[in-house]
N, C-alpha and C positions, 0 to 999 in steps of 0.2 A: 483731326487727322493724326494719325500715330507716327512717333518718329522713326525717325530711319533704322537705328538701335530697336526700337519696340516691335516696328512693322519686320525686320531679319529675325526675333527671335521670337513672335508669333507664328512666322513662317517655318522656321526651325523645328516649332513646337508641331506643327503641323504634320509634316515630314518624319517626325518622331511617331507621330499616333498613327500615322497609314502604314507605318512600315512595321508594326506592331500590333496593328487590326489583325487577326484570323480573317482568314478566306471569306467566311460568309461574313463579316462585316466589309468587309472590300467591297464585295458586289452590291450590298443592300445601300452604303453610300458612295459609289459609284467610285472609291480611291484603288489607285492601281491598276492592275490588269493580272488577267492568268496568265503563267508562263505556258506556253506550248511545248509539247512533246519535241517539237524540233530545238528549239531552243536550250531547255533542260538538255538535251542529249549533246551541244556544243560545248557545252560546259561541265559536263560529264565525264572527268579525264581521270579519277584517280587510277591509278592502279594496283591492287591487293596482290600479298603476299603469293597467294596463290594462283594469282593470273589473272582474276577475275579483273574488268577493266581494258585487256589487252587489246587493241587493234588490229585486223586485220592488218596483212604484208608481212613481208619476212627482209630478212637483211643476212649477209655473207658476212665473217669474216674478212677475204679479200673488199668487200663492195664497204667492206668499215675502213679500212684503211684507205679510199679515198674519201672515205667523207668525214676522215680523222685528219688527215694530210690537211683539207681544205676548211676547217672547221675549227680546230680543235687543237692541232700541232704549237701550234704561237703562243698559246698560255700553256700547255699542258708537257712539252718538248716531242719531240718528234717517235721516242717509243715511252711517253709518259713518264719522263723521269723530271718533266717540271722546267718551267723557264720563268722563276717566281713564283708559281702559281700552286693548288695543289699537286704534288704527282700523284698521279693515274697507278702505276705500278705498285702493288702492297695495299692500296685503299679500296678496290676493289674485293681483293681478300677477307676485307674485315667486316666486309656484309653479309647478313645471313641468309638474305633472299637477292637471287639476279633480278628479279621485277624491277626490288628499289631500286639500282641504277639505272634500268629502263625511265623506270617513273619519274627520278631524277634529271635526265638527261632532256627525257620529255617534256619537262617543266621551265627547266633552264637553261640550254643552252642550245646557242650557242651564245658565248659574252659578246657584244651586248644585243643581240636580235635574240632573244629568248621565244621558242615557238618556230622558230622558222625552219626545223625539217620535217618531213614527211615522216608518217609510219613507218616507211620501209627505211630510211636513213637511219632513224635512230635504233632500230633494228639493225642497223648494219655498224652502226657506234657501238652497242651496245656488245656484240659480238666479238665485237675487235678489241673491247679493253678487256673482255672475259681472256681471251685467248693471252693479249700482252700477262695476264697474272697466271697463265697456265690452268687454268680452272676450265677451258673449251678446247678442243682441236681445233685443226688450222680450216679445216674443212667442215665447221661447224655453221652452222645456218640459223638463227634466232625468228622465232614465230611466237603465238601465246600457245600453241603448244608444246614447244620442246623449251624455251625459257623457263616457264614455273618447273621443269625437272628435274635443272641446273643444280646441283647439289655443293653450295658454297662450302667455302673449306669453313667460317666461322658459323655457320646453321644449327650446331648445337650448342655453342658458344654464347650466345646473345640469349640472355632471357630476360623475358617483356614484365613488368613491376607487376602485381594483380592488382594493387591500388589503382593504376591509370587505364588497366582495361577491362573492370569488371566495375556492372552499377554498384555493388553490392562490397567491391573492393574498399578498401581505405587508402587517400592518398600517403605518402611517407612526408609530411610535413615536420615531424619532430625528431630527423634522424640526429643523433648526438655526434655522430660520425663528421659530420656537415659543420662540427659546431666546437670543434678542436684544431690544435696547431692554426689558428687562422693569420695570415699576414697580418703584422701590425702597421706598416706601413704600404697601401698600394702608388704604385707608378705608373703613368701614360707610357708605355716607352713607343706607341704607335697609334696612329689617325689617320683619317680618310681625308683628305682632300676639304674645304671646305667648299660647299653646294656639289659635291659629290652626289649624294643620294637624288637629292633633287634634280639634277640636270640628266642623271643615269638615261632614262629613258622617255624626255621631252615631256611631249605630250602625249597622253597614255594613250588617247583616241586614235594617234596617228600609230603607234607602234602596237596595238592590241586588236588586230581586225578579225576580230572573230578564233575560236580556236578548233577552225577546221583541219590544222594540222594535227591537231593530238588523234583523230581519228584516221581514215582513207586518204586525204588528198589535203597537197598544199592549198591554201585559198585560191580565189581567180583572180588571174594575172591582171585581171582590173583591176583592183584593190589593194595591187603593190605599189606602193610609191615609186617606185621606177616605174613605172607605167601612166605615169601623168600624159597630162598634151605635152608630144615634143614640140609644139608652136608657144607653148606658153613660156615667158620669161619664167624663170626659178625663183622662188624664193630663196634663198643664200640663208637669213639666221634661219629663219624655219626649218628649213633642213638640216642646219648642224643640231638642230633639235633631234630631228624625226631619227637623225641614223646614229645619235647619243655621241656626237662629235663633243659637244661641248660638258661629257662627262668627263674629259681629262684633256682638253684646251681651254684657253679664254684666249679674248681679243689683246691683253697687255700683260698677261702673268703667267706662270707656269703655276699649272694645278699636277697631272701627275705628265705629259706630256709640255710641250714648249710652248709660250705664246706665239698666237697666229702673228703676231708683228716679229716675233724673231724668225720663223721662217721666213718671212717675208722680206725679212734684211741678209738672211743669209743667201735666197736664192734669185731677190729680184734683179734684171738684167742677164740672167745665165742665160746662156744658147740652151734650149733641152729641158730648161727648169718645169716645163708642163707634164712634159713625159716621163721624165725622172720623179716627179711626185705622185703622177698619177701610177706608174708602178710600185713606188713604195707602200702606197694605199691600197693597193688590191691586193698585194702579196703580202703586208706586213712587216714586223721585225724589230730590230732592236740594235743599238749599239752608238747612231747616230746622235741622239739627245740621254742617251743615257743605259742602263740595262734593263728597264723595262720593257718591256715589250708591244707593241700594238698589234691587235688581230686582224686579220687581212679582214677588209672590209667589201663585199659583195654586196653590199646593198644599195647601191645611189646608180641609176643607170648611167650610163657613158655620159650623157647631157648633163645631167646634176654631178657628177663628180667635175666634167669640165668647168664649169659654173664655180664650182667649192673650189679649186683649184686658181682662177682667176681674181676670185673673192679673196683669197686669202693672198694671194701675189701682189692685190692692189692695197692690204691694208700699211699704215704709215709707221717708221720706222717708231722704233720707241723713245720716246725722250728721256 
């Protein structure tokens, strides 16, 4: 019998050679599966320069600044002038195509529920940071029609290497430019949090359910975690997982937010400490533990935010 080392990296080896098989070896030894037309097309989200990619729905201006207000305002400041974070204002400018920020927005945000608006939202984000840079009217309306015709102010400005977008180009590997004045000496003067990356977004299965938002519609309301049994006990760690609570909490130390045991000493015993927290968590903010900010968190239904709120009241003070 192989050991447990031999029998992982037999298995490893395996996994390597079906994900590497061409199609018709797939089938003739039965590894893998075809993708489906449906499938390919969930996952089918880029969006080109030109528009190509675009989703139906449209978005206002006005209908961006609510879903900037509720979204977006708490890292970004309230007309994109930044609260830490990057500002919105002038960075928009310096893109040559309005898609990419589409495409952008589509991909990442909102921190940290990445995916989680509709066509028509990010349409209407998208609209709204055009206008904060003055590059759209107020009465401007974002589709993949009238988006690719946006004419950025830096669109002649940006040009693309022909090493990196032609087969036939040459990368710039030996630019000598790259290879003067360099630092003699470099410094950290900044880092991320340590298990940062890793706690960002749990477990991927629970925060990635499909990416029917990039296309027509939010996913179905079954499939959100707020939509559990409200008869079932919550899980408490799991969900500081699923909603990326413990990408800047822990149980006894401050990461970029406070330990769950210092809240817990600063509020247990308060009259109102339930509702006082669970306001701050919905709406967000800063100033309390420090200037950074938290983004108002809409994702835990009323049940599971009560639950996280309870959980973190009961934990023991710190020694």
């Amino acid at each position: 019998m192989l050991k447990p080392d031999r029998m992982a990296g037999a298995l490893a080896a395996v996994l390597l050679l079906a994900a590497t098989l061409p199609a018709q070896a797939q089938g003739k030894y039965g590894l893998g599966q075809k993708a489906t037309p449906e499938q390919i097309a969930g996952w089918n989200i880029d969006v080109r320069p030109d528009g190509a990619g675009l989703p139906d729905g449209q978005g206002s201006v006005s209908e961006g600044n609510e879903v900037y207000d509720a979204n977006c305002a708490s890292c970004h400041g309230t007309f994109g002038e930044s609260n830490s974070y990057i500002a919105l204002t002038g960075v928009a400018a310096r893109l040559n195509y309005a898609t990419t920020l589409f495409d952008y927005i589509n991909r990442a945000m909102p921190f940290p529920h990445s995916k989680a608006l509709t066509a028509n939202q990010v349409y209407a984000a998208t609209a709204y940071v055009l206008n904060l840079n003055d590059i759209v009217p107020a009465d401007f309306v974002a589709n993949k029609d009238t988006l690719p015709k946006v004419k950025m102010p830096a669109h002649d400005k940006v040009k693309p290497f022909p090493g990196l977008m032609s087969v036939k180009g040459r990368p710039d590997v030996h630019n000598v430019a790259c290879m003067k004045d360099c630092a003699k000496d470099v410094k950290v003067t900044a880092s991320l949090p340590a298990g940062f990356v890793e706690n960002l977004y749990g477990d991927i299965r629970d925060n990635f359910r499909g990416l029917q938002t990039m296309n027509e519609q939010a996913p179905p309301a079954s499939e959100l975690p707020g939509n559990a049994d409200a008869k079932a006990t919550p899980d408490v760690p799991k969900l500081l997982g699923t909603y990326a609570c413990t990408a800047c909490h822990a149980a006894d130390h401050k990461v970029v937010g406070p330990a769950f045991q210092d809240v817990a000493a600063k509020y247990q015993g308060n009259a109102g400490a339930v509702q006082h927290l669970t306001d701050k968590i919905r709406k967000g903010g800063s100033g309390v533990w420090g200037p950074i900010p938290m983004p108002p968190q809409s994702g835990p239904s009323d049940a599971e935010l009560a639950a996280i709120i309870h959980w973190v009241l009961s934990q023991p003070a710190k020694k």
